[in-house]
Structure formats: structure tokens, C-alpha cells
C-alpha positions in Angstrom: 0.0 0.0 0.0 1.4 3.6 -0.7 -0.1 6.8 0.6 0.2 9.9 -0.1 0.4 13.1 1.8 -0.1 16.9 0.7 2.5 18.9 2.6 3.2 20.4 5.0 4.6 17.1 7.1 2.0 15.6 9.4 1.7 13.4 12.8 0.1 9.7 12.6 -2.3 12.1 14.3 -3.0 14.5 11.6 -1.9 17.5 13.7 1.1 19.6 13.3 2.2 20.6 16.8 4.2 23.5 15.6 1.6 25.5 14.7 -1.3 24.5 16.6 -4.3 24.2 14.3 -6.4 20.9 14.1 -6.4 18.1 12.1 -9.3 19.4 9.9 -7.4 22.8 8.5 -5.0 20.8 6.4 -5.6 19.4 3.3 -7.4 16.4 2.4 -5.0 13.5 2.7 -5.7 11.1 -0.4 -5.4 7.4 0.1 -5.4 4.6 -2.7 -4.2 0.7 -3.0 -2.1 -0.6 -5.7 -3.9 -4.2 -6.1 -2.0 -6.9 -8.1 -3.1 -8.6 -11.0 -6.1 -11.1 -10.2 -5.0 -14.6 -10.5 -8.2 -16.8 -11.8 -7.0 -20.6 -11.3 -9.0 -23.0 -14.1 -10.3 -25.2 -11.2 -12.1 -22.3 -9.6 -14.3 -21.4 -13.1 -14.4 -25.4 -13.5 -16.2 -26.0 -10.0 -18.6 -23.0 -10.3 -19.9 -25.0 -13.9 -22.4 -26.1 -12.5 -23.2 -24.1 -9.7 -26.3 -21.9 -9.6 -23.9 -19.7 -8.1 -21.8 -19.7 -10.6 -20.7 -16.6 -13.6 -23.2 -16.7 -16.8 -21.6 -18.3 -19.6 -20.8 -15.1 -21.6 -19.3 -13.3 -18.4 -17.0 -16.1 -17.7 -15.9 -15.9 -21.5 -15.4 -12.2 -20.9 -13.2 -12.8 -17.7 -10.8 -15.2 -19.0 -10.6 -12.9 -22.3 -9.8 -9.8 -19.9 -6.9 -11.6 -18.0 -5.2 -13.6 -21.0 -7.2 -16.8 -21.5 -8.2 -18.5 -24.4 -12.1 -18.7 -24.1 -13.0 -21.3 -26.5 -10.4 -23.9 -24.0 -13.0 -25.7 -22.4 -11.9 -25.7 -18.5 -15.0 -27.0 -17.3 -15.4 -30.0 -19.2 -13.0 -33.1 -17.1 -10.8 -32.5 -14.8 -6.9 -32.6 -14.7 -6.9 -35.9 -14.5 -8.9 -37.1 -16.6 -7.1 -35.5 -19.4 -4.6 -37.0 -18.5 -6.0 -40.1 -18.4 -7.2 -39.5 -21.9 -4.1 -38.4 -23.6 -2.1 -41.5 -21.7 -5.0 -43.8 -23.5 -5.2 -42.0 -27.0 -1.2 -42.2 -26.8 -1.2 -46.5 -26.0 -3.8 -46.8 -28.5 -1.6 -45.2 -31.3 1.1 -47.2 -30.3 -0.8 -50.1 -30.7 -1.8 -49.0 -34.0 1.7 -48.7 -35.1 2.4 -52.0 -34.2 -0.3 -54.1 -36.3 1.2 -52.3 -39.0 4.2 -53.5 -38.3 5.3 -57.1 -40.8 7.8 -58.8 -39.2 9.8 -60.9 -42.3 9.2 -64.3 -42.4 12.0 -66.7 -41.7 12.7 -70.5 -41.3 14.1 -72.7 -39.4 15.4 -76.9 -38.9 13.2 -78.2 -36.3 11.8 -81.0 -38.4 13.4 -84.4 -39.6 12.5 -87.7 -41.6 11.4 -90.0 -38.8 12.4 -93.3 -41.1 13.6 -94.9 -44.5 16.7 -93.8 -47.2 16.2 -90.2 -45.8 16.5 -90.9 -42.1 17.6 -88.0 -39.9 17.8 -85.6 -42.2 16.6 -82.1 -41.0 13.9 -80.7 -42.5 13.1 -76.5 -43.3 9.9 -74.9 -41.2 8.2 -71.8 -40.9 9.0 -69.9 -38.0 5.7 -68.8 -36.0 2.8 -70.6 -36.6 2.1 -69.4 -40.7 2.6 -73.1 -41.3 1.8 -75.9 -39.1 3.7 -79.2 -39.6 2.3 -82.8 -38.7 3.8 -84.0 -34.6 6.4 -86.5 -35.3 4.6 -88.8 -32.9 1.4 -88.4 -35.1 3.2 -89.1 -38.1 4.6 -91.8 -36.8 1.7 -93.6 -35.8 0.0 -92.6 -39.3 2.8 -94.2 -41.1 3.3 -97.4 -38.9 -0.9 -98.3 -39.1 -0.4 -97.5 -43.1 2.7 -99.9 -43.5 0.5 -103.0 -41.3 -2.7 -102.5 -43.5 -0.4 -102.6 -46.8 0.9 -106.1 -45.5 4.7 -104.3 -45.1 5.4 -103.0 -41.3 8.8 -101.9 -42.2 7.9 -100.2 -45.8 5.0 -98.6 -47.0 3.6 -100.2 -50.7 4.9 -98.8 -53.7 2.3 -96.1 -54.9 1.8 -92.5 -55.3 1.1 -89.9 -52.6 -1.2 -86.5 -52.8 0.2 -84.1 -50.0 -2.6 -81.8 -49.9 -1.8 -78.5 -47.5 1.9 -79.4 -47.7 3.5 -76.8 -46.3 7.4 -78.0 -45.4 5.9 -81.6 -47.3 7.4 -83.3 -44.5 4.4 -85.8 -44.9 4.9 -86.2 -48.6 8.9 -86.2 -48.1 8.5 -89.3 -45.2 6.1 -91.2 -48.0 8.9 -91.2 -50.8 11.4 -91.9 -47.7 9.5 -95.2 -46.9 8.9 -96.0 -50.1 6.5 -94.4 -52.1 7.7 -93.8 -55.7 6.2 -90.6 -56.6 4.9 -87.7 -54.0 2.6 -85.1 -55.3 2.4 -81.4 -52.7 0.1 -79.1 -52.9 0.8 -76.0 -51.4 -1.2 -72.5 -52.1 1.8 -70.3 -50.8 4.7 -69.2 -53.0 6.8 -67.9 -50.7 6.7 -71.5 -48.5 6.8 -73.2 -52.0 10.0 -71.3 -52.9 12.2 -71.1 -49.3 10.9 -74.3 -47.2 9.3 -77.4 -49.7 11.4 -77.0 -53.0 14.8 -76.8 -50.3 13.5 -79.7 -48.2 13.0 -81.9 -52.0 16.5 -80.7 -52.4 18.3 -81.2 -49.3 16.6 -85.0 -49.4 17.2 -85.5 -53.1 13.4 -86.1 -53.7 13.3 -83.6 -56.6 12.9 -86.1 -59.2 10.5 -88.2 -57.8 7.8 -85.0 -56.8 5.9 -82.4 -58.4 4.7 -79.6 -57.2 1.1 -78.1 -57.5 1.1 -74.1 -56.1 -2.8 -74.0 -56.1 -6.0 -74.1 -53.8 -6.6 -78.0 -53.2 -10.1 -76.8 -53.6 -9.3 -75.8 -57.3 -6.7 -79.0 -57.2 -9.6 -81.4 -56.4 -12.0 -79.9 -59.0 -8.9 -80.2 -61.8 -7.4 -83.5 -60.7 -8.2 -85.5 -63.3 -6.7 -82.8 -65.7 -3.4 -82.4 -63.6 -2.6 -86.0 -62.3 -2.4 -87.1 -66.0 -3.5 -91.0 -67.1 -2.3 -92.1 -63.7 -5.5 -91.9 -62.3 -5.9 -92.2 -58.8 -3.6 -92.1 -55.9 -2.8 -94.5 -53.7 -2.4 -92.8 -50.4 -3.7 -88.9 -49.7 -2.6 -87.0 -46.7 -4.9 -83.8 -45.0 -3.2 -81.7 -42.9 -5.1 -77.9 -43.3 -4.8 -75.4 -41.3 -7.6 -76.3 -38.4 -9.4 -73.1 -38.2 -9.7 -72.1 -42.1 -11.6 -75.2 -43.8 -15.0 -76.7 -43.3 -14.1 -80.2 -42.8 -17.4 -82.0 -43.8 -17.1 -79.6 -47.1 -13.7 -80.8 -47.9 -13.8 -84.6 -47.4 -16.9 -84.2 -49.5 -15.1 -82.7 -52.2 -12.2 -85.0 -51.6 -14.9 -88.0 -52.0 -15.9 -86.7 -55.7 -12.6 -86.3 -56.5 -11.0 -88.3 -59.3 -7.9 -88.4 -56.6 -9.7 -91.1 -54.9 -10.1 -94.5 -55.9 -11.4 -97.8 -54.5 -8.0 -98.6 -53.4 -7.0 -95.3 -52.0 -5.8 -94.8 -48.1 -6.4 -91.3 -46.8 -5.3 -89.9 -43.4 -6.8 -86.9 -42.2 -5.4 -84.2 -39.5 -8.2 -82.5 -37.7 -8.6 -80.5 -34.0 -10.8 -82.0 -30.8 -14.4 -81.5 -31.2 -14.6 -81.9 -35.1 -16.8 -84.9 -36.4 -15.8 -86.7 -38.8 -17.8 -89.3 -41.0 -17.7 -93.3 -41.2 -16.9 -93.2 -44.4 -15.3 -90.9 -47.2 -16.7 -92.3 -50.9 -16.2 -95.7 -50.7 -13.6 -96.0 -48.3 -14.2 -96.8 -44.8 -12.7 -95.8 -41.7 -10.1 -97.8 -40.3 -9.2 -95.8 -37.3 -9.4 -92.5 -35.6 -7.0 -91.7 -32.7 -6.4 -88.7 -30.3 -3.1 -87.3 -29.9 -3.5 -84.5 -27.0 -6.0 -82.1 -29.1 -5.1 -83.5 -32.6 -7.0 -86.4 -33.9 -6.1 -88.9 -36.8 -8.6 -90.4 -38.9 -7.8 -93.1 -41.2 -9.8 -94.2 -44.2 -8.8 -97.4 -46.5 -10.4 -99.8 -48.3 -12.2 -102.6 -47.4 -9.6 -105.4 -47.4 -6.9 -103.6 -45.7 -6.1 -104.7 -42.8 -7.6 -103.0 -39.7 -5.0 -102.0 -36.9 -5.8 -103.5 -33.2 -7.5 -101.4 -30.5 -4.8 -100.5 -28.2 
């Protein structure tokens, strides 16, 4: 506070002893304040919102123009902390954005190997991740060892030809030509698995001569068969091993049934996930077995003089 006084020098009192006249012959004495600036704090405007108390909407605009603020900032609307709440959230969710866009490349790697016959041991290519989904070996196993009793052979499967339908690595086809198949046919839809894991794996075997390679839908391949197998007719053995959650399995073993791939003497093993039905029968085949293997089943279909394995 400053105050000031009109000569001549006064007491506290407002009397100058000297001369002896009172207080009220002297000149007015004129006092003021100096105020500061008013502070308005945003969480003061933002409780009175809704108030009955509280400033009209136009006044409060008018305040915060008069001291500096913008007055189109909504103060009022959430507090402190839920902005910040918000922003944290709007800043995870970009980040999460960013990463779906995100395509990791796709690489490979030797996990796989031929469980029996000329190609024993030998390590086969796989997708890393789960892209691709190769047969257990202790599913394959099984499928090859109840294939080689029915065919009469337990150490060799019968000569023939195999369809390898969903290939992938065609470590199903690869094992058939190891045990004794003469001629493996894989059908894969993917180029990029078709060019860096199955053509490698025929290679690093030295299968190339005795497999072809189909890259097409085995929808359209079943459809085509008879054009694309050639005057062999028939196969002798066809493996299905899709990708569980992407066919209709009742659809495809129909299809497969209609197929000029199948013959009266055909066997046909078929991959497929817990709490998937399949049929009796596929065409004219019958089914020999059906085994579970954790959440993987194996369903065998074969003609009707091969030999059924035992009930374990």
C-alpha cells in the first residue's frame, strides 16, 4: 500500500504541533491501493460450472478474455486428471496402432526331420511362427506305422503314389517317398513356402525327381485332378493336414470324395482339431481308425480289405 500526503509534514495524528491548528485545517490526505493482478485458477471457473452460483456463460468468457485466456479452452469440461488419463489412453492406443502395422519378415528354421527310411535324420526347413503348421512327429509316426501293417509291409510302405494336400514343409509327402512311395505329389497355395521351405526340403533330401509340385488351392486341385494328375488316375495314399481353423471339414472330405484323386483302393489320413466330427466313411472308403493325440485327432480311411490295426 502507498499513501500519499499533501504537505506540509504531518503526525500519525494528523496534527502539526508547531503550529497548533487541528487536524481538519489541512488538506485532504488522499489514500489509494495498488492491487496486483487477479489470478483466476481454471479449477475455480471449472467448479462453479455447475453451480447456480456460478458466472453466466458469456461473463465467464469475458473474464478469462480480460486476463489472458483462451475462451474457447473448455476448463469446465474433465478435470486434470482425466485428461490425462485421456491423452495417456489416446497415446497407448496409437502405439498399438503402429504396431499391427508393423510385418515382421518371415523366416525359417530346422526343427523337423524324416522319422524313417533312405532319408533318415535328415533335417527338414519350417516356418517360424505358426504361418505353417507341420504334422507331430509322434502323429506321423503312428499314421505311417498303421499305413505300412494294413499294406501287409510294417517296415515299408507299398509302392504307390502320394497327394500331399496343404503341404507346407511336405514333411508328410517327403516321409512317403522316404519309406517307399515312388512318386509324391504337394500341394501348397503359398509361393513364398513353395520357394524357401518345400522346394529346399525336396533338395536337401534329393526327392526332386521323384515330386511335383502343385502351387494351387486343393479346392481348385480337387476340382482339376483328373486334368493335372495325367493317365495315372488315382492315388494310392492322400494325406490332409489344413490349417484347423480355415476349412470346413465336412465340405472338404466331400469334395475330396468326388474327387477323381480317390479310388477304391485309396488310403487317406486326415489331420483335424478335438471336437470336429468326422464321418464313417469318405466315398467308398471306410474308416479304419481315428486316434487322439492331445488335441489333434487322426482319422484313417482305406479300403475294405486292408487290414484293420488293433484297439490298443
Amino acid at each position: 500500500m502507498a499513501v500519499l500526503l499533501s504537505s506540509p509534514i504531518v503526525s500519525p495524528l494528523g496534527i502539526n504541533k508547531n503550529l497548533g491548528v487541528s487536524y481538519s485545517s489541512f488538506p485532504q490526505i488522499h489514500l489509494f491501493k495498488v492491487s496486483t493482478p487477479l489470478r483466476i485458477r481454471k479449477s475455480v471457473v471449472s467448479s462453479r460450472k455447475n453451480s447456480g452460483t456460478g458466472l453466466a456463460s458469456e461473463d465467464k468468457k469475458l473474464l478469462l478474455e480480460r486476463y489472458g485466456y483462451d475462451a474457447n479452452d473448455d476448463f469446465g469440461s474433465q478435470s486434470k486428471k482425466a485428461r490425462r488419463k485421456e491423452e495417456k489412453m489416446s497415446g497407448r492406443n496409437g502405439q498399438q496402432a503402429e504396431e499391427v502395422v508393423v510385418v515382421q519378415p518371415r523366416t525359417t528354421h530346422r526343427l523337423l526331420q524324416v522319422l524313417a527310411g533312405t532319408a533318415k535324420r535328415k533335417k527338414l526347413l519350417s516356418l517360424k511362427g505358426m504361418d505353417v503348421r507341420p504334422m507331430m512327429e509322434v502323429v506321423k509316426g503312428a499314421a505311417f506305422g498303421i499305413l505300412q501293417a494294413a499294406g501287409g509291409c510294417p517296415t515299408s510302405l507299398r509302392p504307390g503314389r502320394w497327394l500331399d494336400l496343404y503341404s507346407g514343409t511336405g514333411s508328410v509327402g517327403i516321409e512317403a517317398i522316404s519309406r517307399g512311395c515312388s512318386e509324391a505329389h504337394f500341394v501348397e497355395m503359398d509361393p513364398w513356402v513353395v520357394t524357401n521351405v518345400l522346394q529346399p526340403n525336396l533338395e536337401h533330401t534329393g526327392f526332386v525327381d521323384t515330386s511335383v509340385i502343385h502351387t494351387a488351392r486343393v479346392e481348385n486341385f480337387l476340382e482339376r485332378a483328373d486334368k493335372l494328375v495325367g493317365k495315372d488316375g488315382a492315388f494310392d495314399y492322400i494325406s490332409v493336414t489344413p490349417p484347423y481353423m480355415e476349412v470346413d471339414y465336412e465340405v472338404l472330405m466331400d469334395q475330396i470324395a468326388k474327387s477323381p484323386a480317390i479310388g477304391e483302393n485309396t488310403f487317406i489320413l486326415v489331420e483335424y482339431p478335438s471336437r470336429t466330427t468326422m464321418l464313417d466313411s469318405c466315398g467308398c472308403l471306410e474308416k479304419m481308425t481315428d486316434r487322439r493325440f492331445g488335441r489333434t485327432h487322426l482319422a484313417i480311411y482305406g479300403p475294405k480289405w486292408a487290414q484293420k490295426p488293433r484297439k490298443s
